[in-house]
C-alpha positions in Angstrom: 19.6 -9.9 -44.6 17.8 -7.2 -42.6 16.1 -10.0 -40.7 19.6 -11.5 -39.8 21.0 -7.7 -38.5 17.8 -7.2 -36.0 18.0 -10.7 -34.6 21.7 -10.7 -34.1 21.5 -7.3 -32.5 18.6 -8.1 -30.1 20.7 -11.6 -28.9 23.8 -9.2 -28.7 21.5 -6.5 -26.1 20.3 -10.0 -24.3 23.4 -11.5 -23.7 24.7 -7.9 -22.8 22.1 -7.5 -20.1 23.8 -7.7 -16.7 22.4 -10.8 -14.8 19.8 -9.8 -12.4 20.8 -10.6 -8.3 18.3 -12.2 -6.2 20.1 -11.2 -2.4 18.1 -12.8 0.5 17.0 -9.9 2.9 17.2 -10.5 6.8 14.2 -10.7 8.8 14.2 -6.9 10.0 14.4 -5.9 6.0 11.4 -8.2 5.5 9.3 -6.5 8.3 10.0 -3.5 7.4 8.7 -3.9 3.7 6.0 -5.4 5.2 5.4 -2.7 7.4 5.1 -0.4 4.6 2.8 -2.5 2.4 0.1 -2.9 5.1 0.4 1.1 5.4 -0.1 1.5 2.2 -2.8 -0.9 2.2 -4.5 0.7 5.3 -4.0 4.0 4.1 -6.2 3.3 0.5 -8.9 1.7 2.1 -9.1 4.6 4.3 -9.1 6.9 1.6 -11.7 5.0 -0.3 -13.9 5.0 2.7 -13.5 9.1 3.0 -14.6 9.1 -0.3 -17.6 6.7 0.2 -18.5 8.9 2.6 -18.2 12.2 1.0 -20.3 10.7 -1.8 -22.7 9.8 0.7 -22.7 12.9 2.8 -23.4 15.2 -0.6 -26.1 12.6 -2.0 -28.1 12.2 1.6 -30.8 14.9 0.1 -31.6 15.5 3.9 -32.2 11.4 4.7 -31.4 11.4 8.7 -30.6 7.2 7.7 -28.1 8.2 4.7 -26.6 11.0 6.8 -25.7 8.3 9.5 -23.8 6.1 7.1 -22.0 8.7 5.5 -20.8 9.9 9.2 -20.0 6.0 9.9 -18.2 5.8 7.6 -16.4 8.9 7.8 -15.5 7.7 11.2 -14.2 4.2 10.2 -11.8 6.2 7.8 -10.8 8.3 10.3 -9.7 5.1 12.8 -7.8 3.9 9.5 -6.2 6.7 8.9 -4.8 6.4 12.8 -4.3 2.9 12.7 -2.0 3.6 9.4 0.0 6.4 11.6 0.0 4.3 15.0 1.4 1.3 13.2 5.4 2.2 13.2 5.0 3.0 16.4 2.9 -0.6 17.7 5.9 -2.3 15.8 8.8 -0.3 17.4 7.2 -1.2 20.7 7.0 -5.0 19.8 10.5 -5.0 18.9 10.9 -3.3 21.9 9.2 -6.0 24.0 10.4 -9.0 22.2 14.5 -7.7 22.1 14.4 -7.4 18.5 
């Protein structure tokens, strides 16, 4: 009987559930998500490479060689970190060129 109780409440909770609504998005909704998942993206790997290099930079122990990479990649973290802000602003001028 208890069996019976906990499978007819759980069908009543499913068939209570509100039905879930797929809406298509336009093409400016779909560039802007886009936009913010490639910033996102650009922004971790960015990160990841600061940390690299601050892992680097503290374990050097004086190696001119090791120094170098660590400031390398400090630098390539640094040109993510700016192509993460710059790219809103590439985009609005796209839209600007194309009339979009």
């Amino acid at each position: 009987m208890h069996i019976y109780a906990v499978v007819s409440f759980t069908s009543d909770l499913i068939a209570a559930a509100p039905p879930e609504v797929w809406a298509v998005k336009s093409i400016p909704q779909v560039v802007d998500g886009l936009r913010n998942w490639i910033i996102g993206i650009l922004v971790g790997v960015a990160t990841l490479f600061m940390v690299l290099a601050g892992l680097q930079y503290t374990s050097a122990g004086g190696d001119p060689g090791r120094l170098e990479q660590a400031k390398s990649n400090f630098r390539s973290a640094l040109i993510g970190y700016a192509l993460a802000v710059m790219a809103p602003v590439l985009l609005q001028v796209l839209r600007g060129i194309l009339g979009a």
